[in-house]
C-alpha positions in Angstrom: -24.8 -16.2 4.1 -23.8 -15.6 7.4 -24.2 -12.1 9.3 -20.3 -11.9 9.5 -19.5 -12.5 6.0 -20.5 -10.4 2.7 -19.1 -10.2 -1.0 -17.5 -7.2 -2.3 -18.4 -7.2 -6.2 -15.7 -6.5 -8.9 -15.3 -5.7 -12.1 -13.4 -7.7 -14.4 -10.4 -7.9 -15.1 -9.6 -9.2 -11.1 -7.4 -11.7 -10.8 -7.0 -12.6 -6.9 -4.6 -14.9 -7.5 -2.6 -12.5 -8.4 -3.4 -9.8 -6.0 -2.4 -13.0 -3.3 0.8 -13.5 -5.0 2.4 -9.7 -4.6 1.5 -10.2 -1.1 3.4 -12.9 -0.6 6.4 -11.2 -1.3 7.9 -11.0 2.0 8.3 -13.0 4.6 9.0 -10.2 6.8 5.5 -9.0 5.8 3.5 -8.6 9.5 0.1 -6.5 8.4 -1.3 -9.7 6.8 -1.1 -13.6 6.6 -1.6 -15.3 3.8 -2.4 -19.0 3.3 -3.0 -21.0 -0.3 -6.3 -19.2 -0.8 -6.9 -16.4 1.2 -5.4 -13.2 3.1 -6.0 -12.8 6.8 -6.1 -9.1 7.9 -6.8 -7.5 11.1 -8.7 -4.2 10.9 -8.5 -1.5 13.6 -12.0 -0.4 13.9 -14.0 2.3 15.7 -11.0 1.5 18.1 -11.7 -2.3 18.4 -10.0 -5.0 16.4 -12.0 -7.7 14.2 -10.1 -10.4 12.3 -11.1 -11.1 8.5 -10.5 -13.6 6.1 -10.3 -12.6 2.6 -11.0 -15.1 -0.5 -12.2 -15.3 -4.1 -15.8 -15.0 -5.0 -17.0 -16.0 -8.4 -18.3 -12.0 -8.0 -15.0 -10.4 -6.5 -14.2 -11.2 -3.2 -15.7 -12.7 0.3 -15.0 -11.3 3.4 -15.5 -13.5 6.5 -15.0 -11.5 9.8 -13.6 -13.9 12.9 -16.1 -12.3 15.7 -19.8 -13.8 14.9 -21.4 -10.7 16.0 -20.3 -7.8 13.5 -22.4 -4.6 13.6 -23.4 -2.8 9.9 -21.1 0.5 10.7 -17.9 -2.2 11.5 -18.9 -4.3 8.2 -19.2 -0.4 6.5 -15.5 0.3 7.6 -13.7 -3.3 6.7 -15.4 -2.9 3.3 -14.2 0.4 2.5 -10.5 -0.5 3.6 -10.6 -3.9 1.5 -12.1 -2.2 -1.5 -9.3 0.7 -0.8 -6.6 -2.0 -0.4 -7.2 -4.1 -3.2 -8.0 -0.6 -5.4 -11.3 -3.2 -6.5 -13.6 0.6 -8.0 -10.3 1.1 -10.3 -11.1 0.7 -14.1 -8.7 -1.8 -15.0 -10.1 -2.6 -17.8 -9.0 0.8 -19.5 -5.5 0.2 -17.7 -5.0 -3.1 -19.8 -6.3 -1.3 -23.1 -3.7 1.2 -22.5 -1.2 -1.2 -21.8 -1.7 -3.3 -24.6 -0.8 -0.6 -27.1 2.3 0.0 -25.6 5.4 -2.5 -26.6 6.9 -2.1 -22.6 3.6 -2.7 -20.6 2.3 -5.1 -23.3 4.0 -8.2 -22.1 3.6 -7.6 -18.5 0.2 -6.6 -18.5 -0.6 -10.1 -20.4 1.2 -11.9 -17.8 -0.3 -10.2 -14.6 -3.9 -9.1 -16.0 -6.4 -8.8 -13.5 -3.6 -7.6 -10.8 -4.9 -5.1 -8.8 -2.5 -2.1 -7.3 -2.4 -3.1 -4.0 -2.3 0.1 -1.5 -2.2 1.2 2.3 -5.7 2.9 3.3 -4.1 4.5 6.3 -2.4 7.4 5.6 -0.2 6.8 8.9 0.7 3.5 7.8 1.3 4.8 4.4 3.3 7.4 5.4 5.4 5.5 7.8 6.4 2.8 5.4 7.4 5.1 3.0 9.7 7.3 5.4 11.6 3.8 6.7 12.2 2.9 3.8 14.1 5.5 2.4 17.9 5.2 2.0 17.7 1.5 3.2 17.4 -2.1 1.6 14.1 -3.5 1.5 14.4 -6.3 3.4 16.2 -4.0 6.6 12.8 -1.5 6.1 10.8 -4.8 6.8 12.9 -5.3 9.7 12.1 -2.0 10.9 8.6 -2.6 10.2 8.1 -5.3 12.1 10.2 -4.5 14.8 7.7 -0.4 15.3 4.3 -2.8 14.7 5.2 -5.4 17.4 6.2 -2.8 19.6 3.5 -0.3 19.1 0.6 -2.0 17.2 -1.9 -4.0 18.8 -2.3 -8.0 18.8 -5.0 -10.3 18.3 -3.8 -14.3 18.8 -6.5 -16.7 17.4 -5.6 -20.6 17.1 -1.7 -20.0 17.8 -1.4 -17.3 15.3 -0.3 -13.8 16.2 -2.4 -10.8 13.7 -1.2 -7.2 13.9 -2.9 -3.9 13.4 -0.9 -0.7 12.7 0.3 1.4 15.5 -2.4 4.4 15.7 -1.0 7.7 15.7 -2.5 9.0 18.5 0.0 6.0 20.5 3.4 7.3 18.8 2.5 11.2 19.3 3.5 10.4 22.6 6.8 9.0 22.0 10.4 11.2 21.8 13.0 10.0 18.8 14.9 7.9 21.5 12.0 5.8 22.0 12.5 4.7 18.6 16.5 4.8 18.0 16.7 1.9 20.4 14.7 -0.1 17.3 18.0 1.2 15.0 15.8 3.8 13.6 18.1 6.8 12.4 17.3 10.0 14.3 15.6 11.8 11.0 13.2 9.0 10.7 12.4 8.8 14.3 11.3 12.7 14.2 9.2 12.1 10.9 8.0 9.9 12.4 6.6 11.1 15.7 5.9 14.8 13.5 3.6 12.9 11.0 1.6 10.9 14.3 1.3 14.3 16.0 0.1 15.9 12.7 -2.8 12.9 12.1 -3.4 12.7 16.0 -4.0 16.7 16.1 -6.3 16.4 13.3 -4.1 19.1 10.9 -3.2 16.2 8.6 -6.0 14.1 7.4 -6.9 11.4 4.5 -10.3 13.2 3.8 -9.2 16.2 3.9 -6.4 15.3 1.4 -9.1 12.9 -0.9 -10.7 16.7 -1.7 -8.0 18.7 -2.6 -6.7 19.2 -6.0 -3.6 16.7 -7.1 -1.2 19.9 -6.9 -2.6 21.2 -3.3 -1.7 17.1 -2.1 1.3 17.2 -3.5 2.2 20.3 -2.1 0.4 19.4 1.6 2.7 16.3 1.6 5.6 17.5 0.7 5.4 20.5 3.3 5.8 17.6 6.2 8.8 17.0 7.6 10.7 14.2 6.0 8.4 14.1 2.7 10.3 14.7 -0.4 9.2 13.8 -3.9 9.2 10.1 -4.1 7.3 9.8 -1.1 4.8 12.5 -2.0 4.1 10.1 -5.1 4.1 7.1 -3.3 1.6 7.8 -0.8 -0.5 9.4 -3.4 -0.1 6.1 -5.1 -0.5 4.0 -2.5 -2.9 5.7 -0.3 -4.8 8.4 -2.2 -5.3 5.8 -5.2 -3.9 8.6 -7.8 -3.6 6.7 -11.1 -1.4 10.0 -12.0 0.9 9.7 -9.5 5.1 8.3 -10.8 7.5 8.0 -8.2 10.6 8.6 -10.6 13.2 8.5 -8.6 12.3 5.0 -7.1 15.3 2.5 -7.2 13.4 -0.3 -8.2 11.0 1.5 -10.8 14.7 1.8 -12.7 16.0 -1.3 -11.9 12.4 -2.9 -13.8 13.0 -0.1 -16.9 16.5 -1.1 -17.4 15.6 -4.4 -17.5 12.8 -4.4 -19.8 14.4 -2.0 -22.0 17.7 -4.1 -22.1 19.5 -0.8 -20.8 22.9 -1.0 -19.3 23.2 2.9 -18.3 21.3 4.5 -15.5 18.1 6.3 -16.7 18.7 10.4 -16.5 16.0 12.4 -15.0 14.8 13.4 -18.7 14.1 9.4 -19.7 12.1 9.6 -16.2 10.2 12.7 -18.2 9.9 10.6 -20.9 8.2 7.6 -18.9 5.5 9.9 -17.1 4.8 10.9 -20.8 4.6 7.7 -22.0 2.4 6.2 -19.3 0.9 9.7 -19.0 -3.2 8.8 -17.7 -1.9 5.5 -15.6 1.7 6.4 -14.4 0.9 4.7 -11.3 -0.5 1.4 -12.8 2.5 1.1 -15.3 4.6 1.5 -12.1 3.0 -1.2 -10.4 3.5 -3.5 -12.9 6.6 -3.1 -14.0 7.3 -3.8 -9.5 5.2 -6.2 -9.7 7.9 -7.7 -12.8 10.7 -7.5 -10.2 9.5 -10.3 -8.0 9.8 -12.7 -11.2 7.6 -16.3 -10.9 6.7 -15.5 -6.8 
């Protein structure tokens, strides 16, 4: 195998197929292009960019980076980001168990099994996505999105393709809330923003210093920023921190997938939310996932 390719091992149930297909489900998406078989990504590291390419190995996945000369620290980081990303050292296995017991998950888990909850390993990325897109359509938050990355991020252009990396927080400390209303950013958001950058940049707010802390001192750490209420304290420990516990309850499309499934035609009341983190009590975030992923239909 070549020097700039290696196999991430996973344990069954993976399904990358599947993992392929939620990503897919934007065409606003600009963190990652996607083709029939793969997922290109590129990875901010050490402050350089290398290009991957992303595919299914009979053992999990293969990584192919773009630049033939790759050293083992570089390889060490775009592992640990796809293995973060694609959540591939969860037990899933015990998730579909669970799920099979249960007459709501059942269906869903037979229908997406090996599906993998597909995060954000950067906490500023993580952080960011969830503060656009509150109090806004999906499809405008993707608009945002890609309007703050092109802007901000930086750019790698192989054979007529444009690839984006995140903006780095250390690049958006700088910037005042004008800087971003001209992108239709409110003026709230623009200040989370910029706060959350200057927090990450300053080296007060930090994934590993979050990854070590109790569930209750993260959720209290995140939600004593600026612009973090609940549901995005449970998101990013979702989507970020890989918290299997974590249930974003108030998220509209969470209750848009339970009324559905549950052939409700009233809105769920915050005690049926109590009653869902019950019932999913152990993998709130997985049954989440799913029951998104459900939203998106045949994709």
């Amino acid at each position: 195998m070549p020097s700039n390719s290696f196999i991430l091992p996973v344990t069954p149930p993976f399904d990358f197929e599947q993992c392929l297909t939620f990503l897919r489900r934007s065409d606003d998406e600009v963190m990652h292009v996607t083709t029939e078989d793969a997922v290109w990504k590129l990875f901010d590291v050490q402050g350089g960019l290398r290009l991957g390419e992303i595919k299914a190995h009979e053992q999990g996945l293969l990584v192919t980076l773009h630049d033939e000369e790759v050293t083992s620290e570089e390889q060490i980081v775009v592992e640990r980001y796809v293995r973060e990303w694609f959540d591939l050292d969860q037990d899933v296995a015990a998730f579909e168990r669970f799920a099979l017991n249960d007459d709501l998950l059942r269906p869903l888990v037979r229908r997406y099994s090996g599906l993998r909850l597909i995060g954000f390993p950067d906490l500023f990325e993580a952080l960011t996505w969830a503060v656009i897109g509150q109090q806004i359509t999906l499809s405008f938050a993707y608009t945002l999105k890609r309007r703050f990355v092109e802007r901000y991020g930086h750019s790698l252009e192989v054979a007529g393709v444009t690839y984006w990396a995140f903006p780095r927080p250390e690049d958006i400390a700088l910037l005042v809330p004008a800087d971003l209303r001209g992108m239709q950013f409110s003026t709230r958001k623009a200040e989370y923003i910029i706060g959350i950058a200057r927090e990450i940049a300053d080296g007060t707010l930090s994934k590993q210093a979050l990854q070590v802390q109790s569930r209750e001192a993260v959720h209290a750490r995140l939600l004593s920023m600026r612009g973090v209420g609940e549901w995005t304290a449970e998101y990013v420990r979702m989507k970020c921190l890989q918290d299997v516990r974590a249930f974003p309850a108030a998220d509209a499309g969470l209750h848009q997938a339970l009324k559905f499934h549950l052939d409700r035609t009233e809105k769920l009341t915050a005690e049926d939310m109590r009653e869902m983190r019950m019932r999913f009590s152990g993998w709130e975030a997985y049954a989440t996932f799913y029951l998104w992923r459900s939203l998106y239909g045949n994709l």
